[in-house]
HTML snippet that shows the backbone in 3Dmol.js (N, CA, C, O; Angstrom):
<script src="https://3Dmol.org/build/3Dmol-min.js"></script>
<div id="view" style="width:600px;height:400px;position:relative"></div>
<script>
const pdb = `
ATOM      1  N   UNK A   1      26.185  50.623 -15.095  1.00  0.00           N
ATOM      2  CA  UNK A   1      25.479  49.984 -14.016  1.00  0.00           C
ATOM      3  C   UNK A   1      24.283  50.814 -13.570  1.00  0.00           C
ATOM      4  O   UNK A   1      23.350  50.047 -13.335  1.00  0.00           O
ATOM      5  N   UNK A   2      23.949  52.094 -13.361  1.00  0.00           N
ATOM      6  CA  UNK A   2      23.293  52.852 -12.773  1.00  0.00           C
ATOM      7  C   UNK A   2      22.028  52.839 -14.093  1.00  0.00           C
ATOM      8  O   UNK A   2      20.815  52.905 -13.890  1.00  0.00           O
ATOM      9  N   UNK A   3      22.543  52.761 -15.122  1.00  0.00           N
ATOM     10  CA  UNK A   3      22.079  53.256 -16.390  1.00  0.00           C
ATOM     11  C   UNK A   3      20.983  51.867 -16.706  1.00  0.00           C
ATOM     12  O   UNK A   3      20.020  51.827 -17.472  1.00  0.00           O
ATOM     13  N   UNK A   4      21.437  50.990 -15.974  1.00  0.00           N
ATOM     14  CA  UNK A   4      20.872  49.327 -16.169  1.00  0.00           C
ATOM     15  C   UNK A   4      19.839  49.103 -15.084  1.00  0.00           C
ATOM     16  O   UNK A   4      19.063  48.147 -15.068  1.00  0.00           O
ATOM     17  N   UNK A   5      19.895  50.058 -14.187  1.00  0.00           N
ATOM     18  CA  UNK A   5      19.388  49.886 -12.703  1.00  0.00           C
ATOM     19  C   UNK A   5      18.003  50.693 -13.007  1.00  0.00           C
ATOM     20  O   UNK A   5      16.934  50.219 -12.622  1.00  0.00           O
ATOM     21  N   UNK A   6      18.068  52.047 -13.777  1.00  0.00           N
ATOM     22  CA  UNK A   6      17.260  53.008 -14.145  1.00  0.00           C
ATOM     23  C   UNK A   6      16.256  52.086 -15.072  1.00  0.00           C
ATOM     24  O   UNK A   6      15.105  51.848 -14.705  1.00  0.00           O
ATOM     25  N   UNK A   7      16.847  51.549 -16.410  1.00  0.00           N
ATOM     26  CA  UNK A   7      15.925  50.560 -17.169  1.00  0.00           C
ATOM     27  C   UNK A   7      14.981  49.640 -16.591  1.00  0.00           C
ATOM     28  O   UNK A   7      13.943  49.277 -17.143  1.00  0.00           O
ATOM     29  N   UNK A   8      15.372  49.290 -15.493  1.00  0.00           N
ATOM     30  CA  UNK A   8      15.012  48.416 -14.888  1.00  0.00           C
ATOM     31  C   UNK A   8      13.174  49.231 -14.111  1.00  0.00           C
ATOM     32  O   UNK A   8      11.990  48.993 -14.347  1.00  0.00           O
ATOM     33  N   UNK A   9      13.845  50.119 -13.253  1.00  0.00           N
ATOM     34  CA  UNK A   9      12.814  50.934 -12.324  1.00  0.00           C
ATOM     35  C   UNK A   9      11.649  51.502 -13.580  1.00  0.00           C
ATOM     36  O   UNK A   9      10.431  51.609 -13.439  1.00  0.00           O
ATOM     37  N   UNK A  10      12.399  51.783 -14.699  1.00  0.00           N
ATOM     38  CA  UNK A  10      11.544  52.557 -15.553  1.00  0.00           C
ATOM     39  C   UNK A  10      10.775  51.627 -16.262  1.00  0.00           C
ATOM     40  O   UNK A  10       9.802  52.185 -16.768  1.00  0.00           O
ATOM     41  N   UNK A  11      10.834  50.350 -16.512  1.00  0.00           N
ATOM     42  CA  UNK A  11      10.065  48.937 -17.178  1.00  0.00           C
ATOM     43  C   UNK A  11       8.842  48.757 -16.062  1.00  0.00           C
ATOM     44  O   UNK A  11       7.625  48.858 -16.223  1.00  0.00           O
ATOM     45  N   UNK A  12       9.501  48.500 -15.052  1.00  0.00           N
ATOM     46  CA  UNK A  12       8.481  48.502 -13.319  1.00  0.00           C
ATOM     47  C   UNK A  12       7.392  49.688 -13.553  1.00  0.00           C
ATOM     48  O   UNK A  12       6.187  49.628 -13.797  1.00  0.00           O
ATOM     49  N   UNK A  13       8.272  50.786 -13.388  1.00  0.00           N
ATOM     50  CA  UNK A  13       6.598  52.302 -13.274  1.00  0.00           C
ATOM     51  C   UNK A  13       5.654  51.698 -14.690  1.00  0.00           C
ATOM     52  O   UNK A  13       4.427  51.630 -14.618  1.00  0.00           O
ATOM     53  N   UNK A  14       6.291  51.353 -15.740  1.00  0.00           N
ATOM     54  CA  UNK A  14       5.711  51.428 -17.011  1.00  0.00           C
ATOM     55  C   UNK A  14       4.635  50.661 -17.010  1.00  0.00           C
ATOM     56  O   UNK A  14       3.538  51.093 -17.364  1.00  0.00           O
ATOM     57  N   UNK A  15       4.927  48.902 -16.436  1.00  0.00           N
ATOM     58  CA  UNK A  15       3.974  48.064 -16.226  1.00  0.00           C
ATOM     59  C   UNK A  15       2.788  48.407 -15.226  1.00  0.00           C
ATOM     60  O   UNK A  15       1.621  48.072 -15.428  1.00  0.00           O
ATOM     61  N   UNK A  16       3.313  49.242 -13.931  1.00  0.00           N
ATOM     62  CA  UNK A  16       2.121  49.336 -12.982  1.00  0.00           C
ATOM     63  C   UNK A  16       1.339  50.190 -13.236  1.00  0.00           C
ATOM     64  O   UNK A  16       0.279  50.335 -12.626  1.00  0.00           O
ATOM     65  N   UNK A  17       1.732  50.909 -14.191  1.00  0.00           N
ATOM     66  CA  UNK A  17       1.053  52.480 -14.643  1.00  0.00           C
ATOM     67  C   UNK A  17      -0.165  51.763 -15.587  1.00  0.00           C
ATOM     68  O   UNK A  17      -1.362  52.051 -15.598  1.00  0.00           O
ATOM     69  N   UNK A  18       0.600  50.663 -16.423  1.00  0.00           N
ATOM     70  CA  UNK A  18      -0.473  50.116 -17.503  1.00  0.00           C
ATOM     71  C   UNK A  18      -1.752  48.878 -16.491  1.00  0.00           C
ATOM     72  O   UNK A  18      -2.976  48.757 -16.541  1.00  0.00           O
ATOM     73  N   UNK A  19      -0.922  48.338 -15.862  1.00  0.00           N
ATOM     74  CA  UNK A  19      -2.175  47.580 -15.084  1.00  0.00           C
ATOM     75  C   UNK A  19      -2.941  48.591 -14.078  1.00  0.00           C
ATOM     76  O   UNK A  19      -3.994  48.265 -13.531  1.00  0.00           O
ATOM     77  N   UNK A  20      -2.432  49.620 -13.917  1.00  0.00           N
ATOM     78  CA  UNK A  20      -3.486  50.320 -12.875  1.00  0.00           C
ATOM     79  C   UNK A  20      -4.848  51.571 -14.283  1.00  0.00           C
ATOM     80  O   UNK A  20      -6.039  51.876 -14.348  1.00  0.00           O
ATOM     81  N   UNK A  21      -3.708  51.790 -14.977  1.00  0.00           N
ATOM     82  CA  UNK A  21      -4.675  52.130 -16.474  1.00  0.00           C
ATOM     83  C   UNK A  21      -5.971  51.514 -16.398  1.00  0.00           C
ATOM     84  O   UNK A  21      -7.079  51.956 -16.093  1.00  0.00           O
ATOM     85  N   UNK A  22      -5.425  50.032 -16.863  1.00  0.00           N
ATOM     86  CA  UNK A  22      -6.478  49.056 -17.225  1.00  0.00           C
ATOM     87  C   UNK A  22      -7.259  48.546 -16.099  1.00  0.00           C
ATOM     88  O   UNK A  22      -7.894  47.566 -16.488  1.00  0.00           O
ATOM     89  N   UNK A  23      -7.465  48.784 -14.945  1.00  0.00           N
ATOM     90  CA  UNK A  23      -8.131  48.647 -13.714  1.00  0.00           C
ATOM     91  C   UNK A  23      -8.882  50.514 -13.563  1.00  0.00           C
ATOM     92  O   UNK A  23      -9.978  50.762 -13.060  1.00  0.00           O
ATOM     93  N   UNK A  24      -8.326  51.114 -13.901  1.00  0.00           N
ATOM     94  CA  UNK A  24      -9.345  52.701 -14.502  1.00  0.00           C
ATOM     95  C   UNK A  24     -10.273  52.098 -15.230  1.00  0.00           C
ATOM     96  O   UNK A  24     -11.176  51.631 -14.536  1.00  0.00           O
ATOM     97  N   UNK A  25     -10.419  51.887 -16.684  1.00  0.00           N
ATOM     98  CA  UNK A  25     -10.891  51.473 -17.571  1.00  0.00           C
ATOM     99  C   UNK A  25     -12.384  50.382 -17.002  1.00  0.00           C
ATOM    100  O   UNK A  25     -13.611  50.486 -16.987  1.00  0.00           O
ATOM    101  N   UNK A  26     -11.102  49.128 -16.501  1.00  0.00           N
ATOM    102  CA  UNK A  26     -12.493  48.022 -16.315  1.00  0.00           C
ATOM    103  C   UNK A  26     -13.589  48.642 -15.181  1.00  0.00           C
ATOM    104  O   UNK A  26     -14.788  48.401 -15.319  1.00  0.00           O
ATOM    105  N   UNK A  27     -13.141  49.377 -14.165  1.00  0.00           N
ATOM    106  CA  UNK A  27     -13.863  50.022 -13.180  1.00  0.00           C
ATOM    107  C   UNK A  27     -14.949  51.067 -14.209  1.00  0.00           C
ATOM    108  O   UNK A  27     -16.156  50.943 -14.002  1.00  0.00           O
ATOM    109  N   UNK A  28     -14.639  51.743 -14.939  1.00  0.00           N
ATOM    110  CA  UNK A  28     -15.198  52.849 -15.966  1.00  0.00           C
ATOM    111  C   UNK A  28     -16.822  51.507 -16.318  1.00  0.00           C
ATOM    112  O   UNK A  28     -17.955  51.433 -15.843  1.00  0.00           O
ATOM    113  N   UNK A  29     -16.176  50.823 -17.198  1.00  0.00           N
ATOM    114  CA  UNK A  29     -17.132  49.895 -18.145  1.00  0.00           C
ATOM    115  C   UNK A  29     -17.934  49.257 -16.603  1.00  0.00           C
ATOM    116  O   UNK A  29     -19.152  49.329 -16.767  1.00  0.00           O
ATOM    117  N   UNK A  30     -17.757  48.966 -15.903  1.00  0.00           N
ATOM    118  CA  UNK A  30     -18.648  48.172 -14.681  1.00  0.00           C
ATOM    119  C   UNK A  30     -19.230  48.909 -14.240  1.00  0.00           C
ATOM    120  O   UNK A  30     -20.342  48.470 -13.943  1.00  0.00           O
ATOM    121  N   UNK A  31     -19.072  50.009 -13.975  1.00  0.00           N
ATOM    122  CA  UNK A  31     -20.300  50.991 -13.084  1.00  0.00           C
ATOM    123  C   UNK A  31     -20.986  52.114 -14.596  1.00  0.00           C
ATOM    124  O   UNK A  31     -21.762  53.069 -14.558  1.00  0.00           O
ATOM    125  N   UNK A  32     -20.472  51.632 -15.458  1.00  0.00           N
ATOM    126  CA  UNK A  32     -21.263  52.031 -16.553  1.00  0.00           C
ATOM    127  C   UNK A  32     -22.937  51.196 -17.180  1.00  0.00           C
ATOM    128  O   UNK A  32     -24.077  51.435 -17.579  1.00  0.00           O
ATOM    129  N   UNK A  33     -21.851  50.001 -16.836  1.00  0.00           N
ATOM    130  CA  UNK A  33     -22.874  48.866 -17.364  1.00  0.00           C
ATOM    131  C   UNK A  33     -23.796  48.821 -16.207  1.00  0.00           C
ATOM    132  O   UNK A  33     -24.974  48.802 -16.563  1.00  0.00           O
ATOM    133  N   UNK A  34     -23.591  48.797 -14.809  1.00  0.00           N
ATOM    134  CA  UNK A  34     -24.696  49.092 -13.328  1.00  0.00           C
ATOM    135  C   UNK A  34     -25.802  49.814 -13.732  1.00  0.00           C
ATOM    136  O   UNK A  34     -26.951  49.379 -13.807  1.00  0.00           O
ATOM    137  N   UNK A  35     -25.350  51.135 -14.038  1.00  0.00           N
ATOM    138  CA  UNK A  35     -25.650  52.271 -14.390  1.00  0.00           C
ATOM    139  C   UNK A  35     -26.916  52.160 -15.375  1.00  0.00           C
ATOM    140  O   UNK A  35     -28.010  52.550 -14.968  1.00  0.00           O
ATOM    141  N   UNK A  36     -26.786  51.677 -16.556  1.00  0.00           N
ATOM    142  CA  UNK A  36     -27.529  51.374 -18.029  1.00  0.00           C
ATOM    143  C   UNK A  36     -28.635  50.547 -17.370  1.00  0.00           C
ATOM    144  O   UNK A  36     -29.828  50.825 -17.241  1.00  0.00           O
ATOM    145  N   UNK A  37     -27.814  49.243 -16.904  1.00  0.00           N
ATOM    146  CA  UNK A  37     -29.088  48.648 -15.977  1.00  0.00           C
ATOM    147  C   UNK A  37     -30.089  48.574 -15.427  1.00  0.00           C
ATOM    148  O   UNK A  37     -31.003  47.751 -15.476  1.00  0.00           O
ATOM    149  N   UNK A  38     -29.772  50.361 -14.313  1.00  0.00           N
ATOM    150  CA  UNK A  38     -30.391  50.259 -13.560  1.00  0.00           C
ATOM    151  C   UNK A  38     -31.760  51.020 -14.231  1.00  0.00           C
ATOM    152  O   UNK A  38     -32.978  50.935 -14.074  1.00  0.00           O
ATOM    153  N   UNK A  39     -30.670  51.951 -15.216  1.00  0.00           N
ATOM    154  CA  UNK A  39     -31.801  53.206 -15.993  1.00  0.00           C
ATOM    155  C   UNK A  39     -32.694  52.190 -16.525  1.00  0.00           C
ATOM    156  O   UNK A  39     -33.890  52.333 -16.273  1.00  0.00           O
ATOM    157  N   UNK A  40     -32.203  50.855 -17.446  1.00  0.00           N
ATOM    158  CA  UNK A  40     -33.419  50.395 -18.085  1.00  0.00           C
ATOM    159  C   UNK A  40     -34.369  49.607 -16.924  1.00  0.00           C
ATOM    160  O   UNK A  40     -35.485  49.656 -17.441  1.00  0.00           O
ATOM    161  N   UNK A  41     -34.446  49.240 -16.243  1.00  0.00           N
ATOM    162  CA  UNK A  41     -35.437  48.663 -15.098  1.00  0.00           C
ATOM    163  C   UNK A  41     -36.034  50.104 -14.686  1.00  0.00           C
ATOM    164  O   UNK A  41     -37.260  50.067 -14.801  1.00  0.00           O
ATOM    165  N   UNK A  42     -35.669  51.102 -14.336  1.00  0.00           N
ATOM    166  CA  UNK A  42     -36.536  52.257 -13.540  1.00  0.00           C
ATOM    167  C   UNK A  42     -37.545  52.573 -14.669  1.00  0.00           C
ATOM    168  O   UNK A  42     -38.621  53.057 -14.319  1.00  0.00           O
ATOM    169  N   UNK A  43     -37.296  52.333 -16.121  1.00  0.00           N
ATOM    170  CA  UNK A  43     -38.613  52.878 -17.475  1.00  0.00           C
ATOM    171  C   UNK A  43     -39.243  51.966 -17.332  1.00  0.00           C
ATOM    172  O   UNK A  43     -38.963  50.767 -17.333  1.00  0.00           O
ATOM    173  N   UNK A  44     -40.910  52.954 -17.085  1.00  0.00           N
ATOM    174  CA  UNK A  44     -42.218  52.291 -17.214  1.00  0.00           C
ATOM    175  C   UNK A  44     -42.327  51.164 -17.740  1.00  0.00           C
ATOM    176  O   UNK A  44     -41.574  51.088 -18.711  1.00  0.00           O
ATOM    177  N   UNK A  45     -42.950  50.175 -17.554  1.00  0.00           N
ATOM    178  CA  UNK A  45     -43.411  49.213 -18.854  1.00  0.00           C
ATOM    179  C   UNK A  45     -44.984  48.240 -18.191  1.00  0.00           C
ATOM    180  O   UNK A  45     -45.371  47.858 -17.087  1.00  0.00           O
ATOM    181  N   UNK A  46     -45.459  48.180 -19.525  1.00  0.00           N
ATOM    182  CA  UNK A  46     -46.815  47.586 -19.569  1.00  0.00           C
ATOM    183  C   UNK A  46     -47.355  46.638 -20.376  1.00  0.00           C
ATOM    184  O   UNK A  46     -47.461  46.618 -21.602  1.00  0.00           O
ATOM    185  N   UNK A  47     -47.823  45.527 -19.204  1.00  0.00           N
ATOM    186  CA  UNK A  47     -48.100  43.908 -20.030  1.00  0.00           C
ATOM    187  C   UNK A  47     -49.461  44.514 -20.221  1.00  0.00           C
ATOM    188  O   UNK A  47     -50.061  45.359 -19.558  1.00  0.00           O
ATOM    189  N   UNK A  48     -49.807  43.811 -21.377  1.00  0.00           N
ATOM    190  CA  UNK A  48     -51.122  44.566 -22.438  1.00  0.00           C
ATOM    191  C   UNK A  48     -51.408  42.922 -22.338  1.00  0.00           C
ATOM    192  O   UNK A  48     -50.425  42.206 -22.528  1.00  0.00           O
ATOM    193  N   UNK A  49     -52.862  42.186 -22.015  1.00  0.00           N
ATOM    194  CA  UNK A  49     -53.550  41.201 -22.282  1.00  0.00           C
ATOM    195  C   UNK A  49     -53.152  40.081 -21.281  1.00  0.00           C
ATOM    196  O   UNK A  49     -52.653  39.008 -21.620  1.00  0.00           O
ATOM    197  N   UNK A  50     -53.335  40.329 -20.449  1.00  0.00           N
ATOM    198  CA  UNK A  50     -53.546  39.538 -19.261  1.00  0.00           C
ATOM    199  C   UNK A  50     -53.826  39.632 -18.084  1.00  0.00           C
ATOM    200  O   UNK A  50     -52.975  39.909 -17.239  1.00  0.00           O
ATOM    201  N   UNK A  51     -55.283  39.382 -17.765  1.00  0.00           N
ATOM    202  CA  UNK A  51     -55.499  39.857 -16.363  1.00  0.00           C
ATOM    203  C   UNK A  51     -55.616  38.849 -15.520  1.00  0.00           C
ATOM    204  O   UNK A  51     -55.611  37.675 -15.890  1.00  0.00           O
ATOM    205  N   UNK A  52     -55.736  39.240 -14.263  1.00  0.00           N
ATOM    206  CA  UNK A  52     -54.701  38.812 -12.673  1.00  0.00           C
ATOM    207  C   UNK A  52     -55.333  37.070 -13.255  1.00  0.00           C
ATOM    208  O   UNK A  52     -54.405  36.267 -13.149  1.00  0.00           O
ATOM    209  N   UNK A  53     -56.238  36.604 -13.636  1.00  0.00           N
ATOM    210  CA  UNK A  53     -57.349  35.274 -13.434  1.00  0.00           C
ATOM    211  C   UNK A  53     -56.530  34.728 -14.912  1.00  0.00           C
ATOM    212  O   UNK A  53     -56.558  33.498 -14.893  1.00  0.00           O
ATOM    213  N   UNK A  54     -56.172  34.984 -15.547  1.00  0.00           N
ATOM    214  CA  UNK A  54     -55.184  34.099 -16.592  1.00  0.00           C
ATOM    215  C   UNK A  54     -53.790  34.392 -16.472  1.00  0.00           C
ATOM    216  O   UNK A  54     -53.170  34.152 -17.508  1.00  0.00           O
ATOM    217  N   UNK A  55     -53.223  34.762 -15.683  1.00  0.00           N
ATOM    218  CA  UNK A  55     -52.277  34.679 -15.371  1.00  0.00           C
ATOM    219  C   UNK A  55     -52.013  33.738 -13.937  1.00  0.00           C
ATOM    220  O   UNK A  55     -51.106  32.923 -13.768  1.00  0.00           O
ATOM    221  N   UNK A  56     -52.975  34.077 -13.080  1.00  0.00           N
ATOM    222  CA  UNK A  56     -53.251  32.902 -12.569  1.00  0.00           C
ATOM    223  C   UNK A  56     -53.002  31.439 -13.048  1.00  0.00           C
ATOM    224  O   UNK A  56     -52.036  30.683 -12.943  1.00  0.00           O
ATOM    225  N   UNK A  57     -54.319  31.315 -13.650  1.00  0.00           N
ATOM    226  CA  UNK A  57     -54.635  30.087 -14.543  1.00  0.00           C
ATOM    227  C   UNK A  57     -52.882  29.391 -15.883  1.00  0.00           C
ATOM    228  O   UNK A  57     -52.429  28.352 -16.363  1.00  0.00           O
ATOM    229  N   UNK A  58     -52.674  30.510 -15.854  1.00  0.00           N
ATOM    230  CA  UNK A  58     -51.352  29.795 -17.057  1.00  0.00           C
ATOM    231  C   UNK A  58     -50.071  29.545 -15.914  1.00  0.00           C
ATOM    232  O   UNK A  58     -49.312  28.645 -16.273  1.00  0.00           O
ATOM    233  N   UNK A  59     -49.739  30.146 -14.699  1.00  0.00           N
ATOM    234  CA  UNK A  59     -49.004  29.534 -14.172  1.00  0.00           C
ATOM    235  C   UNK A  59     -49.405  28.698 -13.017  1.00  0.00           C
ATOM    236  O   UNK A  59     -48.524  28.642 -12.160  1.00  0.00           O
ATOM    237  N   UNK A  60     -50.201  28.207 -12.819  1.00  0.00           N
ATOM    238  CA  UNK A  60     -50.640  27.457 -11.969  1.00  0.00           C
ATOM    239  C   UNK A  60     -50.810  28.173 -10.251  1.00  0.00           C
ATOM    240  O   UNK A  60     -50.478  27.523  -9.259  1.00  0.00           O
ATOM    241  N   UNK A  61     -51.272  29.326 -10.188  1.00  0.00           N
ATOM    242  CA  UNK A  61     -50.946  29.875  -8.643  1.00  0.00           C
ATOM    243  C   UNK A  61     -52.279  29.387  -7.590  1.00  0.00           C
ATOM    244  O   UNK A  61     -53.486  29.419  -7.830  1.00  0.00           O
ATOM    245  N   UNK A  62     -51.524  28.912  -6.300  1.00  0.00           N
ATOM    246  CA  UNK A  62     -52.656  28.192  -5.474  1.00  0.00           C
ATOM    247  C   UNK A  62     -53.153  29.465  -5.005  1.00  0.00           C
ATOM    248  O   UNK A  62     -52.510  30.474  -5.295  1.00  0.00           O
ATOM    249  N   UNK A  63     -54.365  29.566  -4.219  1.00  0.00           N
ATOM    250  CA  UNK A  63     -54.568  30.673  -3.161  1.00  0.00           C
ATOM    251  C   UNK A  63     -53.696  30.166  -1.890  1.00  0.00           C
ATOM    252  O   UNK A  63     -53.260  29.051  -1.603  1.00  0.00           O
ATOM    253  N   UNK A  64     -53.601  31.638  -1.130  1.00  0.00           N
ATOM    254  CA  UNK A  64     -52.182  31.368  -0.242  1.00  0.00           C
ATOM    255  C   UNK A  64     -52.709  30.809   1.051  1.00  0.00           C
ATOM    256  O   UNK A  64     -51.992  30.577   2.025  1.00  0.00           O
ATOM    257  N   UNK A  65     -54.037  30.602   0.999  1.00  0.00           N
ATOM    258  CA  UNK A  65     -54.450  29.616   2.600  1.00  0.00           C
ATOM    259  C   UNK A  65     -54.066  28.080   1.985  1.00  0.00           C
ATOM    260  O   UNK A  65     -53.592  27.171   2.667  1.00  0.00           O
ATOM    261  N   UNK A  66     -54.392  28.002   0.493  1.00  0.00           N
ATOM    262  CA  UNK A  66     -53.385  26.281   0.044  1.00  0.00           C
ATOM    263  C   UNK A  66     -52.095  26.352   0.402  1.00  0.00           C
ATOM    264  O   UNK A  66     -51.676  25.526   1.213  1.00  0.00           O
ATOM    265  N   UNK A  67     -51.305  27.253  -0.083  1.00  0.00           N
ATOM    266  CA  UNK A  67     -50.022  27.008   0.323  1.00  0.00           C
ATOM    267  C   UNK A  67     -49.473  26.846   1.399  1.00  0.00           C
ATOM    268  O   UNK A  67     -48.665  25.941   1.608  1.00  0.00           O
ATOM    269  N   UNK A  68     -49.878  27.812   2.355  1.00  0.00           N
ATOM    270  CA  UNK A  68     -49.983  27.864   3.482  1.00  0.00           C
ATOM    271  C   UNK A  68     -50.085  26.194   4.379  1.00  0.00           C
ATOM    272  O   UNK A  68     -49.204  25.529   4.924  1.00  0.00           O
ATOM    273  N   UNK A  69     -52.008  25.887   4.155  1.00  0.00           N
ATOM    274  CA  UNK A  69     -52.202  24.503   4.162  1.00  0.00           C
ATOM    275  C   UNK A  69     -50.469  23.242   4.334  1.00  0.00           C
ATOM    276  O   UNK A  69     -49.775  22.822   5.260  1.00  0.00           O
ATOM    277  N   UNK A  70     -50.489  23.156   3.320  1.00  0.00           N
ATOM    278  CA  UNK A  70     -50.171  22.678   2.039  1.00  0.00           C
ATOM    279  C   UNK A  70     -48.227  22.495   3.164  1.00  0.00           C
ATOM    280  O   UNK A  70     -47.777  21.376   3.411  1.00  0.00           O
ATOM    281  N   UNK A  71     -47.724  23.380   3.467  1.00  0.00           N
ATOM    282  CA  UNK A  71     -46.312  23.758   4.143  1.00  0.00           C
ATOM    283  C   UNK A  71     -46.718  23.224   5.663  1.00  0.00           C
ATOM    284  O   UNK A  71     -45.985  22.413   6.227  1.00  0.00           O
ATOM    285  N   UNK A  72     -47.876  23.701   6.268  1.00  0.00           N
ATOM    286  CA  UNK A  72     -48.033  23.233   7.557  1.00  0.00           C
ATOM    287  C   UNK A  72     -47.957  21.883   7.543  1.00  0.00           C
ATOM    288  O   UNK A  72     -47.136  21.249   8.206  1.00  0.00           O
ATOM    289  N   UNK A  73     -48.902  21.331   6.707  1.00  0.00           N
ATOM    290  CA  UNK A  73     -48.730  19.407   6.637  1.00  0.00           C
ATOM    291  C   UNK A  73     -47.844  19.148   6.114  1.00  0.00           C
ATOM    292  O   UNK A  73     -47.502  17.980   6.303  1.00  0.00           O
ATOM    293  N   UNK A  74     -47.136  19.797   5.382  1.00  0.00           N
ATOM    294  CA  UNK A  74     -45.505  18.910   5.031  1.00  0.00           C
ATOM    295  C   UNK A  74     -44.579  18.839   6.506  1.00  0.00           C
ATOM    296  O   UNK A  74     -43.698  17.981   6.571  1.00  0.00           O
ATOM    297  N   UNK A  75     -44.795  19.709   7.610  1.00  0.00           N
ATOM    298  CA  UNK A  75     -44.036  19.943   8.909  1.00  0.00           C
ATOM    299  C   UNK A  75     -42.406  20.046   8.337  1.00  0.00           C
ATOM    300  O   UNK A  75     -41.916  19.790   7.237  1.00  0.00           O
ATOM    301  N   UNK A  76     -41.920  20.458   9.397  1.00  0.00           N
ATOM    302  CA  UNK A  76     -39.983  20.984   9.357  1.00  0.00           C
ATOM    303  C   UNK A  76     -39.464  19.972   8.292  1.00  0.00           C
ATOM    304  O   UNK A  76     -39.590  18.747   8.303  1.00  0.00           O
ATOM    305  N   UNK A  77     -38.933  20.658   7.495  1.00  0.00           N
ATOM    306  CA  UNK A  77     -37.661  20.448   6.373  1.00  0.00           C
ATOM    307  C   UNK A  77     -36.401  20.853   6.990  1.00  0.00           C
ATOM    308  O   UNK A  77     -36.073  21.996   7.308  1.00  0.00           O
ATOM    309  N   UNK A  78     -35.715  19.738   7.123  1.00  0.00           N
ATOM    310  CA  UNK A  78     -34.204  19.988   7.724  1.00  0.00           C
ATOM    311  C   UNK A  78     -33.536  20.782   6.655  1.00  0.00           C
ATOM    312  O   UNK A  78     -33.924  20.392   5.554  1.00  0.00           O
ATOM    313  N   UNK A  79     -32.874  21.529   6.596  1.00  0.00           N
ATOM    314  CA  UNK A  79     -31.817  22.256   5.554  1.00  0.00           C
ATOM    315  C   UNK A  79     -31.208  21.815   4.308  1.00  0.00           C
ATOM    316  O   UNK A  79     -30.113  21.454   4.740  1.00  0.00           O
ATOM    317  N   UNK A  80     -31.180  21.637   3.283  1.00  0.00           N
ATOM    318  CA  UNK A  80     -30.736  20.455   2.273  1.00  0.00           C
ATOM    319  C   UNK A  80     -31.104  19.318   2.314  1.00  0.00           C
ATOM    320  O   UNK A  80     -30.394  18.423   1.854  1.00  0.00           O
ATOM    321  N   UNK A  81     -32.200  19.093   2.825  1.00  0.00           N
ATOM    322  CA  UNK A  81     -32.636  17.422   2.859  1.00  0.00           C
ATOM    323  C   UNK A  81     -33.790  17.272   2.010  1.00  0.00           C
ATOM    324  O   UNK A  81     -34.052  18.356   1.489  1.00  0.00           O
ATOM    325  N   UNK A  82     -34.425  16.541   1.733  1.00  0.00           N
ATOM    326  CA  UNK A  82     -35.730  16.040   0.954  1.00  0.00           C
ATOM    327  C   UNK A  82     -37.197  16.758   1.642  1.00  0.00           C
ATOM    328  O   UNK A  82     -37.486  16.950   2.823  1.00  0.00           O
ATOM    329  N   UNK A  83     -37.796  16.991   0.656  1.00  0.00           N
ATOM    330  CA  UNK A  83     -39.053  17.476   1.216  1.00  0.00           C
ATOM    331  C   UNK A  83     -40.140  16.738   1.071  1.00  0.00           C
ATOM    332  O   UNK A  83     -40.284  16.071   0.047  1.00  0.00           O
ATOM    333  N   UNK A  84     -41.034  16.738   2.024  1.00  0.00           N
ATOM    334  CA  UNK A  84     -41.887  15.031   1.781  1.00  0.00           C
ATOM    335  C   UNK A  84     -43.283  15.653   1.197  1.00  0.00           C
ATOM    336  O   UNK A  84     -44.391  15.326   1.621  1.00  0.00           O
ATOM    337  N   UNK A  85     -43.088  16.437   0.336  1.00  0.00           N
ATOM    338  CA  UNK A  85     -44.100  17.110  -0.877  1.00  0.00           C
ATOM    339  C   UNK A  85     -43.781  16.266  -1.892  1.00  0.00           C
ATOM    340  O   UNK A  85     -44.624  15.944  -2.728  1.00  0.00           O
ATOM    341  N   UNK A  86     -42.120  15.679  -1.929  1.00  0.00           N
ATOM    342  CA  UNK A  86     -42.355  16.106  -3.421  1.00  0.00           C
ATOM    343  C   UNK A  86     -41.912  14.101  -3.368  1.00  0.00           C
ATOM    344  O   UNK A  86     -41.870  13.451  -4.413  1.00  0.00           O
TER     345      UNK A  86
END
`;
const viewer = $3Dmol.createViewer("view");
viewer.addModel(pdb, "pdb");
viewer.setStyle({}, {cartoon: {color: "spectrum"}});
viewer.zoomTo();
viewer.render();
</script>
């Protein structure tokens, strides 16, 4: 009986030992992968062939007294409702 009771407690430590393992581990790989992330966004980088007036021009950007404009005459947009721009 005691010997059945022990099997028992010792199956229990075995499992929590392995799910708390594997919660080491996934914690390890997640602030690893943060990590890699963040290093690759902080390295330099440089768009070669496009200046501010075609980049402009290829995405369509208004000057911001249009937009501006443009939001005042649409007046209040209720929260999730339709916007009478569009």
């Amino acid at each position: 009986m005691v010997s059945l009771r022990d099997l028992r407690w010792r199956r229990r430590r075995f499992a929590i030992a392995i799910v708390a393992t594997g919660l080491v581990f996934a914690l390890a790989l997640v602030i690893t992968g943060i990590r890699s992330a963040t290093a690759r966004a902080a390295t330099a980088s440089t768009v070669v062939g496009y200046t501010l007036r075609d980049f402009r021009d290829r995405f369509r950007f208004d000057e911001p007294e249009a937009v501006l404009r443009r939001a005042a005459d649409a007046g209040p947009v209720a929260k999730g409702g339709p916007r009478a721009d569009r």
